[in-house]
N, C-alpha and C positions, 0 to 999 in steps of 0.2 A: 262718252264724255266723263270726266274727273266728277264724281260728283260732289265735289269743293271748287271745281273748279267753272267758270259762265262766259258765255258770249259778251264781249264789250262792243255794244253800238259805238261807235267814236262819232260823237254828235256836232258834225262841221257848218251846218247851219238849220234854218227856220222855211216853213213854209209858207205860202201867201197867206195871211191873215183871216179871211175868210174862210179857209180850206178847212184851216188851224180850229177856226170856231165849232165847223160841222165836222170835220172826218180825223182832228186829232193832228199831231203832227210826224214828220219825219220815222221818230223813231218810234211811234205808234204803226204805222204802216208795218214796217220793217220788224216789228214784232208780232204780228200777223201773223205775216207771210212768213215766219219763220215757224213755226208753229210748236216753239217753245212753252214750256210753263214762264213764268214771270218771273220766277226765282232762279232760274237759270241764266238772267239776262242781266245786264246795267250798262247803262247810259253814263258816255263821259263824255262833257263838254268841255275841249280844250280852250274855247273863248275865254271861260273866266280866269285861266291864267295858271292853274292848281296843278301839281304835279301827276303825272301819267301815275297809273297804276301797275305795281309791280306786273311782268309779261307772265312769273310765275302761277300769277292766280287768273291767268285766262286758259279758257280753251278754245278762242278763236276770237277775229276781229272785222266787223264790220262799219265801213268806213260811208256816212250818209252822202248825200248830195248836198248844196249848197247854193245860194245864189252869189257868191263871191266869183271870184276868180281866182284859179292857181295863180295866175301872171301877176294878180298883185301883191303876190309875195308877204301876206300881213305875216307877223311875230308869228302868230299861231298856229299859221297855216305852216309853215318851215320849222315849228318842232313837232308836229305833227309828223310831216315827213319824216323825218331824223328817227323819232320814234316807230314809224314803220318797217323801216331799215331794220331797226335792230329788234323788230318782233318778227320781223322774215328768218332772219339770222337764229333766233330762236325754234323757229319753226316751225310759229304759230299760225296758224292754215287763216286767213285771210281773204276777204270780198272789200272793194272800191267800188262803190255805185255813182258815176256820173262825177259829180266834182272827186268821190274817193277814187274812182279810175287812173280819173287825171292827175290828182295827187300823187299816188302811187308811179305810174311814167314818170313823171316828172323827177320823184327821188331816188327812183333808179338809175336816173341817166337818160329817160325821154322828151322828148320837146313837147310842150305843151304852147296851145294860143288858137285864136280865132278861127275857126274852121273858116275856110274858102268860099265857103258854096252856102255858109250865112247860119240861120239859127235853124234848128229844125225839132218841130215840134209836130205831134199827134202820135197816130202811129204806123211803125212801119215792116216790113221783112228782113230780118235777121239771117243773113245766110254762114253757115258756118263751112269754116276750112277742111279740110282733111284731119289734121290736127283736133279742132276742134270737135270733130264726129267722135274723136275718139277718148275725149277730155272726161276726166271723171268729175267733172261740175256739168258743161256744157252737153256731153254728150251721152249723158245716162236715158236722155228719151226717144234714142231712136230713130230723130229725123235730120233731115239735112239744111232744114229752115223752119223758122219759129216767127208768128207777129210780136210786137214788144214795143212799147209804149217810150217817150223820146222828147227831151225837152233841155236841150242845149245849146249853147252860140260857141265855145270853145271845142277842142278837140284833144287826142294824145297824135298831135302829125306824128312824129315818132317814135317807134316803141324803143327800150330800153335796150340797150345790148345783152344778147343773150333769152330776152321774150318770145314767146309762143305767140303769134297769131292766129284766135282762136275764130274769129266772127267778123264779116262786116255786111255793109249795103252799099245803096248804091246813094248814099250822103257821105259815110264816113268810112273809110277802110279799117279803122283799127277798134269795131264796135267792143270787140272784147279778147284782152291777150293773158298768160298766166306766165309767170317770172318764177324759176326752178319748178316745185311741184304739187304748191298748194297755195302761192297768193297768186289773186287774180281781180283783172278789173274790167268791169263790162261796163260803159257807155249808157247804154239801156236803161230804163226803170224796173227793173222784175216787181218793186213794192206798189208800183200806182196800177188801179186800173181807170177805166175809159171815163168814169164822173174826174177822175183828177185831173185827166191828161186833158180832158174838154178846160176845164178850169184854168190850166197854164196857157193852153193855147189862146183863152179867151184874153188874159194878163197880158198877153205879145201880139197880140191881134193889129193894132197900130205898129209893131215894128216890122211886122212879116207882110206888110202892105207895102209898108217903106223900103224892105226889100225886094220890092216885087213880086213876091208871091201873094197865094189864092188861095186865104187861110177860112174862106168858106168851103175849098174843095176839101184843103184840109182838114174842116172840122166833119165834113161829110164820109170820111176815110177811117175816122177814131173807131174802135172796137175793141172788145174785150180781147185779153192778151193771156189766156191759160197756161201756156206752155210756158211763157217766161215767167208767169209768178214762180212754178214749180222752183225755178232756180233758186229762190229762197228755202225752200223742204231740201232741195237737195244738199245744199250747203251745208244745211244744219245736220244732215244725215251725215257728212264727211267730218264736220268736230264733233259728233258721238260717234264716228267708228273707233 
């Protein structure tokens, strides 16, 4: 890595309140699990409205989760996109986690909206493609399935023309795909482990009733998820090569 040059969290939104109070937020996680110094990192939140930061002075982009929706479309969420575009176009090696995933599909030309099969949350088995075995993000460990933590109602139904399908299960097919040869978006949490993922499941507990599911089995399934934090060290290993 440039050393002038830092990882930009792009901070798309906030987590539950309570999480917030005890384990910090979004891009506390995701600075963790990346296992940067601090000074190598900054946090931009495009809510407030303020212009993106020259693409010059990153050496990569990591794009948070969110409790919004791509589908509604807000101001910020669509220069967001726009601005993705043209840090791909730069070159600039890129991670979408969960609403960043979806963002990313979506401004390339993929469908995004309400998964089918409902919200799903805990954690689950990540099985990766051919493609993906062999991805210099996804596939630097080895295996050919990973556990990895999970807390969403939307999906990328379709990937963007010209994507790699890198990852899926058997909730989502398109758990994680990468667009030319170094943005990429997994579906997944690599940043939470099992105290968070209990925590969201507990927050949805009355909606995954209402869709009939059995979010007591569910919470009995949660478990620590090693192999998908890694995907944050890895990442960061690819914007310091």
């Amino acid at each position: 890595m440039d050393t002038m040059k830092k990882l930009l969290i792009l901070k798309v939104g906030d987590t539950l309140p309570e999480l917030a109070e005890r384990r910090g937020d979004f891009e506390d996680w995701f600075v963790a699990g990346l296992g940067l110094d601090s000074d190598k990192v900054t946090v931009f939140d495009p809510r407030a409205g303020a212009d993106f930061p020259p693409l010059g002075l990153l050496a990569g982009i990591l794009v948070t989760g969110s409790h919004a929706m791509v589908t509604e479309h807000h101001p910020w969420s669509e220069r967001s996109a726009e601005w993705l575009v043209q840090a791909a176009g730069a070159g600039i090696p890129t991670l979408g986690v969960c609403y960043g995933h979806q963002l990313l599909a979506y401004a390339f030309g993929g469908q995004v909206g309400p998964n089918p099969n409902g919200t799903q949350e805990g954690t689950t088995t990540i099985q990766l493609t051919s493609a993906g075995r062999t991805d210099p993000l996804l596939g630097a460990f080895g295996v050919e399935q990973f556990d990895a933590q999970v807390s969403h109602t939307q999906s990328a139904l379709s990937l963007p023309p010209g994507a790699i399908r890198l990852a899926f299960d058997g909730w989502d097919e398109n758990q994680a795909f990468r667009i030319g040869q170094n943005v990429w978006g997994v579906q997944f949490h690599p940043e939470m482990d099992a105290d968070i993922a209990r925590a969201y499941l507990r927050a949805e507990w009355d909606e995954l009733l209402e869709q009939g599911q059995n979010p007591d089995v569910i919470l009995a399934g949660v478990r620590e998820t090693p192999l998908a934090a890694r995907v944050l060290r890895r990442f960061a290993e690819i914007i310091s090569e």
